[in-house]
N, C-alpha and C positions, 0 to 999 in steps of 0.2 A: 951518482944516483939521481939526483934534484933535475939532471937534463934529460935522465929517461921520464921520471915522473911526466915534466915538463913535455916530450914529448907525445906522451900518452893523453896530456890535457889537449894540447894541438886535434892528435888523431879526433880525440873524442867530439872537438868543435867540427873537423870536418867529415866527418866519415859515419766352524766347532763341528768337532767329527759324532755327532748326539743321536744317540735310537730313539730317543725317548717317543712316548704317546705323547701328541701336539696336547699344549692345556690351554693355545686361545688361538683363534681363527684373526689374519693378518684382517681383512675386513671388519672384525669386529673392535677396532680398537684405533679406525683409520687417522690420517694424520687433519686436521685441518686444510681446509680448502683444498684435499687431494683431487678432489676431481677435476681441481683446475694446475694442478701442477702433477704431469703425466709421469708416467714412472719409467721405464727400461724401453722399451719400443726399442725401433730402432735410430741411428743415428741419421740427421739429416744432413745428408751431405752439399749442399750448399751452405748451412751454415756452420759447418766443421770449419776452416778459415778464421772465420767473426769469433767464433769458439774458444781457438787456439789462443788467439790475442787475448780473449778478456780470461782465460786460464794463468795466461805468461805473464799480461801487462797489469791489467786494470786491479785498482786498488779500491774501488768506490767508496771513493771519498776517507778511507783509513787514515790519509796525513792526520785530520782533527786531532785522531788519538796520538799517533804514534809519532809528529812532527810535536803539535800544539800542549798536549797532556806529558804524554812520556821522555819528549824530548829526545828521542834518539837520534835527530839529524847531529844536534852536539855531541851528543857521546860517539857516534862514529866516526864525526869528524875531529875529534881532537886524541880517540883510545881504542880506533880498532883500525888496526892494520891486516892486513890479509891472512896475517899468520895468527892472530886475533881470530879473526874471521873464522877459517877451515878451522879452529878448536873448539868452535862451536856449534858447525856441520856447515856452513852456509858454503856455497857453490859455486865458480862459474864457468861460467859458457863461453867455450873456447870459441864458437861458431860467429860470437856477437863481437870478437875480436877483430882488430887492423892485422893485417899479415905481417904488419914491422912489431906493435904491441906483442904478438903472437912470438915472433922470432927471440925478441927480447927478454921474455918469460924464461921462453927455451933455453935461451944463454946463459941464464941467472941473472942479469943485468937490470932487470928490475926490484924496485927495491920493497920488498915482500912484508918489511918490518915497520913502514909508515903508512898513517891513517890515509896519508895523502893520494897515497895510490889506490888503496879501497872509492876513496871519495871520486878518486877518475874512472874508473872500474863501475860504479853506480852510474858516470857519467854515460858511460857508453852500453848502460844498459846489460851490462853482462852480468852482474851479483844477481841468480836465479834468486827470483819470489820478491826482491830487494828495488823498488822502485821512489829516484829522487828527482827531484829538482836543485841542480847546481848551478851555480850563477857564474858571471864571465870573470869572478874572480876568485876563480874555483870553491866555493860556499858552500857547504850542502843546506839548501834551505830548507827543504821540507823533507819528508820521506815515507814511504806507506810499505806494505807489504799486498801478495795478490797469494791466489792460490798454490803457484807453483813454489813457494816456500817449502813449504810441508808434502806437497804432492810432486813435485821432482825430483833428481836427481841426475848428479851427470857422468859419464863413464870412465872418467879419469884417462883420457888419450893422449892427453898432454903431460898430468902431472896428479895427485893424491887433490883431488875437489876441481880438478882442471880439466874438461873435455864437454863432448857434447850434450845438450839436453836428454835427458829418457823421463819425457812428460807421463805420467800416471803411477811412477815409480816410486815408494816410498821414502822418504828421506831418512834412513834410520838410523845416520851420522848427527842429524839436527837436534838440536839442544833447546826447546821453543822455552822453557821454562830459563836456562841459564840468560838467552838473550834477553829475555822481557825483567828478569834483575839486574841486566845493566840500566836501567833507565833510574834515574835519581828520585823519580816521584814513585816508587816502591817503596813502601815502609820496610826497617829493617825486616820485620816478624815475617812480612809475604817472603821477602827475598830468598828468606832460607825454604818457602817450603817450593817456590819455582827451580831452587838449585838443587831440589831431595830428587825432582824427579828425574833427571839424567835425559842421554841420548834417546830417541827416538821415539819421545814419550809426550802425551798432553795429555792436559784435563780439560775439555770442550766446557765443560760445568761450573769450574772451581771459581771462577770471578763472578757468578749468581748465588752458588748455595754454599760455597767457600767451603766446602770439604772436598780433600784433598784424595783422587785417585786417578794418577793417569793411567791414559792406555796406551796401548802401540798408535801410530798414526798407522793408516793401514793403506793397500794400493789403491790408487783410482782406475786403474785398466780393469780390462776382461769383467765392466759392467753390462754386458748389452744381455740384456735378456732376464738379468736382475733386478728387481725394482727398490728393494731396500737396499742402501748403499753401506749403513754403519751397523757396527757388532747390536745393538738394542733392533732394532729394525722400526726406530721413529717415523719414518715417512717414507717417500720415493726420493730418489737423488734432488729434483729441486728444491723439495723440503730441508733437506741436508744444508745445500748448499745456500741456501736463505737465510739460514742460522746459520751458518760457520761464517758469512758474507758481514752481517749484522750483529750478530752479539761476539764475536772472536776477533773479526779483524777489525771489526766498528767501523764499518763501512755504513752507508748514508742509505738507510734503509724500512723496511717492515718487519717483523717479525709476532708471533705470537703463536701460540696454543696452548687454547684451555685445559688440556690435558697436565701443566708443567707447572701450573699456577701464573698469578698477577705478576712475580718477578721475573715472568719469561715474556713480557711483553713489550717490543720494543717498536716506538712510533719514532715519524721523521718525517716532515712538509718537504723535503727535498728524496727522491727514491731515485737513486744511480745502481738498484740492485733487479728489481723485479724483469725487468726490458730486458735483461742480459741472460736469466736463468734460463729462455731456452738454447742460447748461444753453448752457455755455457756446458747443457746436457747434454747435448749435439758433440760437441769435442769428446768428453770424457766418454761416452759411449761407440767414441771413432776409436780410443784408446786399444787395440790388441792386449791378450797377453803374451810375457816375453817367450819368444820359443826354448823348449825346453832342452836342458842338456842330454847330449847324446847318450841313447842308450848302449852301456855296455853286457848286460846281461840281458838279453831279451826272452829267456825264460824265466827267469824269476820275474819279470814285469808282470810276464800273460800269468805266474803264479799269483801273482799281487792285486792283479787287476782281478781276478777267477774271486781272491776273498773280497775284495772290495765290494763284488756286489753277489756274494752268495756266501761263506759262514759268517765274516768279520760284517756283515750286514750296513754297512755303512752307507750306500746305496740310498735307503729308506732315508735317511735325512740328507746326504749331499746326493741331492737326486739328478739325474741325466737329464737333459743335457749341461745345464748349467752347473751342476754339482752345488746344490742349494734345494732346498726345498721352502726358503724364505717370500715367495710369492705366495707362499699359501698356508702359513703358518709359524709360528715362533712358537720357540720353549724358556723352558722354567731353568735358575738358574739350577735348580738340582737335578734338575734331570741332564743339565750339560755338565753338571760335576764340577763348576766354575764359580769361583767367588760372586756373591750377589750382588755383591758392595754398588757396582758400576751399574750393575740394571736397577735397582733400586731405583736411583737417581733420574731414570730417561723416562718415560712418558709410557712405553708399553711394560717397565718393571721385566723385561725378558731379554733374550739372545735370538739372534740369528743364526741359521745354518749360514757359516763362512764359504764364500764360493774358493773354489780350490787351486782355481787357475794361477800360473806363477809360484807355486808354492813354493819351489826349490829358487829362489831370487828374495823372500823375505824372510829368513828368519829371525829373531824369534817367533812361538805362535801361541795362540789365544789371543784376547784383548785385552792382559797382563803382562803378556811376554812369558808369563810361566813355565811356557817349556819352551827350552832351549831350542831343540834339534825336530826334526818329525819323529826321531824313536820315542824322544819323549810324549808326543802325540799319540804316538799308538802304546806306546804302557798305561796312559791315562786313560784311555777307554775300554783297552784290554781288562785294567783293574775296574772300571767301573762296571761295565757290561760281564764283568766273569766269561770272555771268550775264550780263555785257554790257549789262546796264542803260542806255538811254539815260538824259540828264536828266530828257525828259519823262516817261522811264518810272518814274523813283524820283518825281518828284513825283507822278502820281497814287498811286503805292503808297502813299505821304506821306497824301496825302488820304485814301487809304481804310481807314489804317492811324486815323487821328481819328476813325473813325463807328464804332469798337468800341466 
């Protein structure tokens, strides 16, 4: 095992479905400096490239925390082996692999159960979201995290966490809460509530006003045309992405709005974040959504689609074309029928209409995860809205809610 490790160090040196009446207008409650951070437009494709690297690679400047603070280059170099790893969602990219590394995997000949091989694996750039610096005496000296942590995933063509990149895809194997309690400068009390939230979950909040409610991490594709990017509808995507850059990954940054209060404000003489967020909008607005599974019943679709925008009314808030109506409005948590708990917390107090594209590739849905399946989506508005839904009517809604 020690000579495939050994040989992989070598490679690595060379080689919300909501009727409600809107109760606040998205301009009236805009985010901070939006007029200079653009919303949906469309993607620019020469900087889609510059994009993709600082989605995949760039950490800006996060080791301070996650090297200097958290200390996780030690913890992964001394107690997380791969198989460590993948029980925590983390990922890699087959594509970032040696063709011999690659073959050796295949064979089982690598040895899946020491740190040592994650720490050559980091080397070679392949642990999606997972970026280090290893020294010639294999060290992991420092280590950050980038976007595609949480915003990737790979297709498993190799192996269960083993295959290629699918950048915008939500990670909903990832455990962000269990990994950030392996770091030793976690007090016992945080540990357990990062470990209460399970897969596919974070609290974007809980380290400023320390209550605890995650959500789904949700996709980053199929934005081009939507300007509010998360469930509350805080900004347009660089707003988003300026705060999840700066207060989440503690990346080397600006942040602030008055809207959040004095503890959402965060300054920095060095800014490795601002320069990038048009790079960064450019890619995620390149991102498609995934093509939908084949239809088998093609009449029940065109039935499903027939209520989607004429009894089951849903139209009126996931509006055509983008199946959103969030450019131009937000609702109440009661009028979405959804726990408040979460919008309380974000700067507009509201929900966006969820765009729909991809639906059948992520579930759970809402910004709780609360319902499991899409039936459980349409019993929840069914019940709320009083549409009277037969069975056969929510299953085609079912089916035609898949072909987004």
């Amino acid at each position: 095992m020690r000579s495939v490790i050994a040989c992989i160090a070598l490679l690595a040196v060379t080689s919300c479905m909501s009727q409600s009446t809107p109760t606040m207008a998205v301009n009236g409650n805009a985010a901070p400096n939006s007029q200079n951070r653009s919303g949906s437009g469309g993607a620019s494709n020469a900087q889609v490239p510059a994009g993709r690297h600082v989605f995949r690679f760039d950490t800006f400047g996060d080791e301070r925390f996650w090297t200097d603070v958290a200390h996780l280059n030690t913890v992964i170099q001394n107690s997380v082996s791969p198989k460590v790893a993948f029980s925590v969602g983390l990922k890699v990219d087959a594509d970032a692999l040696p063709a011999r590394v690659l073959a050796a995997i295949k064979s089982g000949a690598v040895d899946l159960n020491s740190p040592a091989t994650t720490v050559q694996l980091i080397k070679l750039n392949a642990v999606v979201g997972v970026i280090g610096k290893v020294d010639s005496h294999n060290n992991l000296r420092s280590v950050g995290i980038s976007c595609a942590l949480c915003h990737s995933t790979v297709n498993n063509s190799v192996a269960a966490g083993i295959g290629s990149r699918l950048d915008g895809w939500p990670n909903r194997d990832l455990n962000p809460g269990a990994i950030i309690a392996l770091s030793p400068a976690i007090p016992p009390a945080q540990k357990a509530i990062y470990n209460s939230w399970g897969p596919g979950k974070y609290d974007p909040r809980f380290n400023i006003d320390h209550i605890s409610g995650p959500v789904l991490i949700p996709p980053a594709y199929g934005l081009a045309g939507v300007n509010l990017e998360t469930y509350t509808g805080d900004g347009p995507i660089p707003y988003w992405n300026d705060y999840v850059a700066v207060t989440q990954m503690h990346g080397l940054g600006n942040f602030s709005d008055p809207r959040l209060g004095p503890a959402y404000t965060f300054t920095s003489q060095v800014d490795l974040v601002t320069s990038k967020l048009p790079l960064l909008r450019s890619y995620q607005l390149s991102l498609a959504k995934p093509t939908p599974p084949a239809v088998t019943d093609v009449a029940s679709v065109a039935r499903g689609k027939a209520l989607f925008v004429g009894a089951a009314n849903c139209s009126s808030c996931h509006a055509l074309p983008t199946f959103t109506d969030a450019n131009v409005r937000l609702h109440s948590p009661t009028a979405a029928g959804t726990d408040p708990g979460y919008a309380l917390r974000s700067a507009t107090k509201m929900y966006r209409t969820t765009p729909l594209g991809g639906l059948a590739f992520h579930p759970p849905y809402f910004h709780d995860g609360s319902a499991a399946t899409l039936l459980d989506v349409v019993n929840h508005y069914n019940t709320l809205f009083h549409l009277g839904l037969s069975a056969g009517q929510k299953a085609d809604l079912v089916n035609y809610l898949k072909t987004l």
